[in-house]
N, C-alpha and C positions, 0 to 999 in steps of 0.2 A: 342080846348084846351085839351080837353083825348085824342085826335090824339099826339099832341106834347107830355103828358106825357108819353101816351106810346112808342112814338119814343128815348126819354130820356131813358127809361128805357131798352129797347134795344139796347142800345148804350152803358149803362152800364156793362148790363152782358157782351157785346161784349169784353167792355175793360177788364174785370174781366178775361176772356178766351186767350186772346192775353197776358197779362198778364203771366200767370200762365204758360203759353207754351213757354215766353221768358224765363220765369226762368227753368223751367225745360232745356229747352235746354243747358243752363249754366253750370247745374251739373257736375261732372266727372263722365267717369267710375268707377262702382267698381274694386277695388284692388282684387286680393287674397290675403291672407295676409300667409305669406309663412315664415320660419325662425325662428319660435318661437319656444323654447326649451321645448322637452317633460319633462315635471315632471314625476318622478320616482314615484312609489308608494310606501307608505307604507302601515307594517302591524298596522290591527286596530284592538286592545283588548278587549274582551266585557266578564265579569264574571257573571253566574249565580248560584245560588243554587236550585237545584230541589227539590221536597218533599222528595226525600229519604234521604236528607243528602248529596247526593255528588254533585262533582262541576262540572260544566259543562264550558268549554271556546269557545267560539267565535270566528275565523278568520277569518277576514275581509281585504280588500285593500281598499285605498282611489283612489278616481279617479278624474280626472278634469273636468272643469266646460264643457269643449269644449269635453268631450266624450260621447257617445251616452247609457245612463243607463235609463231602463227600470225600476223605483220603483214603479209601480200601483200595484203587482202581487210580493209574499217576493220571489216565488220560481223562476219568474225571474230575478229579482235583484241579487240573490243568487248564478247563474250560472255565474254570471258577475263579482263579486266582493271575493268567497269565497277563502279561500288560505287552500288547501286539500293536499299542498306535505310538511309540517311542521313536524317536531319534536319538540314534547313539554312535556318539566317535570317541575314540584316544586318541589323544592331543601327544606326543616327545617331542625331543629333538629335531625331526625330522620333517615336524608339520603333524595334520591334524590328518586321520583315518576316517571313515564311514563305514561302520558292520550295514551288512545287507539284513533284511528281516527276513529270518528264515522259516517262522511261523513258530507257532506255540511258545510263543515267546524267548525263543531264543536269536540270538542277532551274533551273526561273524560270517563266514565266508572268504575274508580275507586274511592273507598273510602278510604279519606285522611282524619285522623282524628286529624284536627287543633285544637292547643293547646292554650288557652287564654295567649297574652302577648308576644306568639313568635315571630319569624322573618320568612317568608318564599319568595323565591325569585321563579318566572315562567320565564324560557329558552324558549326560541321558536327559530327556526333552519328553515328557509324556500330555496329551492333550488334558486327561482327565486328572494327570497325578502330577502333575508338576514336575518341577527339575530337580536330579540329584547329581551330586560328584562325588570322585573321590579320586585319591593317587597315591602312588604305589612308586616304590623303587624297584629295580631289578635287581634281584642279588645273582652272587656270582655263579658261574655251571661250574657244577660237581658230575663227574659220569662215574658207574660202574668201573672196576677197574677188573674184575671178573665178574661173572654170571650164570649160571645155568638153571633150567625151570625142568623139573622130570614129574611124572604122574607117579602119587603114592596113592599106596593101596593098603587101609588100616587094619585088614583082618575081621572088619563088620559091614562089611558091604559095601565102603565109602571108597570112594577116586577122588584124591584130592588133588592141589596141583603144588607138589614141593618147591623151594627157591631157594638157591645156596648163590651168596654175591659177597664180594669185599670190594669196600671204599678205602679211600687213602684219602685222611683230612688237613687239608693244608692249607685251608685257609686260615686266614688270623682272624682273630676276635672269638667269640660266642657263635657256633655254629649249628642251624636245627635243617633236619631233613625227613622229605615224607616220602615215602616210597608207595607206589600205586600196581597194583594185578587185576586189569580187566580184561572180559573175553571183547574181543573185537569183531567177531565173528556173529551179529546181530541182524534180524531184518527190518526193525525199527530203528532206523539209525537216529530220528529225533528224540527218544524214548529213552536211546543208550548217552543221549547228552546230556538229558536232565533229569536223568534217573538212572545214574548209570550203576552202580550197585558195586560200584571200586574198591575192593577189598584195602584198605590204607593201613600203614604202619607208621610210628613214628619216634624219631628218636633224637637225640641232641649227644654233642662231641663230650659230656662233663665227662666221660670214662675213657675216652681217645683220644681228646687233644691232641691234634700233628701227627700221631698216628695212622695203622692202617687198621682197618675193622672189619669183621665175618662172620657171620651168620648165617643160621636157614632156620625157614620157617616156612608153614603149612598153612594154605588159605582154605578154612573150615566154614562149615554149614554151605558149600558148595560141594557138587559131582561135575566130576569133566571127565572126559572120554577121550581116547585117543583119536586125533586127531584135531579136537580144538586148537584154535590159535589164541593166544594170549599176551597182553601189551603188557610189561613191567616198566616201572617209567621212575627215575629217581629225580627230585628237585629238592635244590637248597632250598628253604622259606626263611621268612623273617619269622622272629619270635613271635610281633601278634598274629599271624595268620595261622601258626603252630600251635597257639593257645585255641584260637577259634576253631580250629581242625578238631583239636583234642574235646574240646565241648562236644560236638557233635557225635564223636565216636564216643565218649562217655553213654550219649544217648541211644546209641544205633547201631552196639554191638558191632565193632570195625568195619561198618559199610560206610563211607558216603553216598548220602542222598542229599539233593537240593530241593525235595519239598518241603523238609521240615519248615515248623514256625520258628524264625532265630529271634524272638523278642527280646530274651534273655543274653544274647550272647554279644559281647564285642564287638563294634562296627566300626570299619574305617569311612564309612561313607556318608554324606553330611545331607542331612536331611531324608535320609533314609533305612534300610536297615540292609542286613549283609555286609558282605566282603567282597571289596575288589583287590588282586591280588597278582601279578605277574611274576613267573618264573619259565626258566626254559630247562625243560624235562630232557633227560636223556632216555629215549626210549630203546625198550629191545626187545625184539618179536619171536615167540617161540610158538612149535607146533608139539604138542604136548604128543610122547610115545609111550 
């Protein structure tokens, strides 16, 4: 009797393997798949504000799904994707600017002193990529109206860096605000621009209205030490650049980063992708104890 079940059951897998070799056999060859139209790339917009007040832009290209991009490592991504032979000015009020090229694709250098309520429009000129635009109003300065940044310590071995601040809202209409905590304290200063790893928050007035607002809150998956310095920086945004913020953080667990691909997301800027966006941050420098 366990003669015959085990004869059964070699007969099974027998059939299981004859099987599986009739079907494979069956298959086709692979194809090469040959003929598909390369996608052009375009330029992708990415704006920062540094501590000093000026602005810093971003060039980037989009690339397809079927090209070979290295994003483990920013600075090799960065050889891959940056767009270095642009020309680029913002055009206000006041006449037309030129960012200097500061390499790895980022262009500024100069201070432009945006005016609440203007218009200001960014040219970009690329040999290989063509021209993009795009313009932006300035909304109004909102500052802290208190602040303080202290080192917590959560009882697991973690140094975080706590932030207790109140705003007073008093502007009219529908108001949105992003609040920013990076260390400043870097030696790759072009690295900490286009990859600066800015812990963001963001919130809008529908629960304070004209009011004044307070909170604290803890910037996590980070260790800081005493002694770091750290930039907290508050700006009004407009609603699309608020939406386009919040996409990203959806994606990147409250960090901004500017290599992501934005194919998906919102763009003000014509003929290309990303965001151009201007606002004037109220910054405040602390030395964490």
């Amino acid at each position: 009797m366990i003669r015959k079940s085990w004869l059964n059951k070699q007969a099974l897998i027998l059939l299981v393997i004859v099987t599986f070799l009739s079907l494979a056999s069956c298959l086709p060859d692979s194809l090469d798949v040959e003929g598909i139209p390369e996608v052009k790339p375009q330029i992708v917009v990415s704006t920062q504000f540094v501590p000093d007040r000026s602005l810093a832009v971003l060039l980037t290209k989009t690339f397809g799904a079927l090209e070979p991009v290295n994003d483990s490592v920013p600075s090799a991504l960065l050889t891959q994707i940056v767009v270095n032979d642009a020309v680029v000015s913002i055009s206000g009020p006041n006449g037309a600017d030129t960012l200097f090229n500061l390499g790895n694709g980022v262009y500024g250098g100069i201070f432009i002193p945006f005016q609440s309520g203007e218009e200001y429009t960014l040219n970009v000129t690329s040999a290989a990529l063509g021209n993009v635009t795009a313009t932006t109003t300035v909304k109004s300065i909102v500052s802290f109206n208190e602040i303080e940044a202290d080192l917590y310590y959560n009882g697991f071995g973690d140094t975080l860096a706590q932030i207790n601040y109140q705003i007073r809202d008093v502007l009219l209409d529908k108001n949105y605000y992003m609040l920013n905590v990076q260390e400043v304290e870097r030696a790759d200063v072009i690295e900490n621009m286009i990859n600066p790893r800015a812990y963001t928050r963001l919130l809008d007035d529908a629960g304070f209205a004209g009011q004044t607002y307070a909170e604290s809150f803890r910037v996590v998956t980070r260790d800081y030490m005493p002694g770091d310095t750290i930039a907290v920086s508050l700006s009004n945004v407009s609603e699309e650049y608020y939406n386009f913020i919040k996409l990203r953080l959806d994606n990147r667990f409250s960090f901004v980063e500017f290599l992501g691909e934005p194919i998906n997301y919102p763009s003000n800027v014509r003929g290309g992708k990303g965001f151009f966006n201007l606002h004037v941050p109220d910054f405040r420098f602390f030395v964490l104890q």
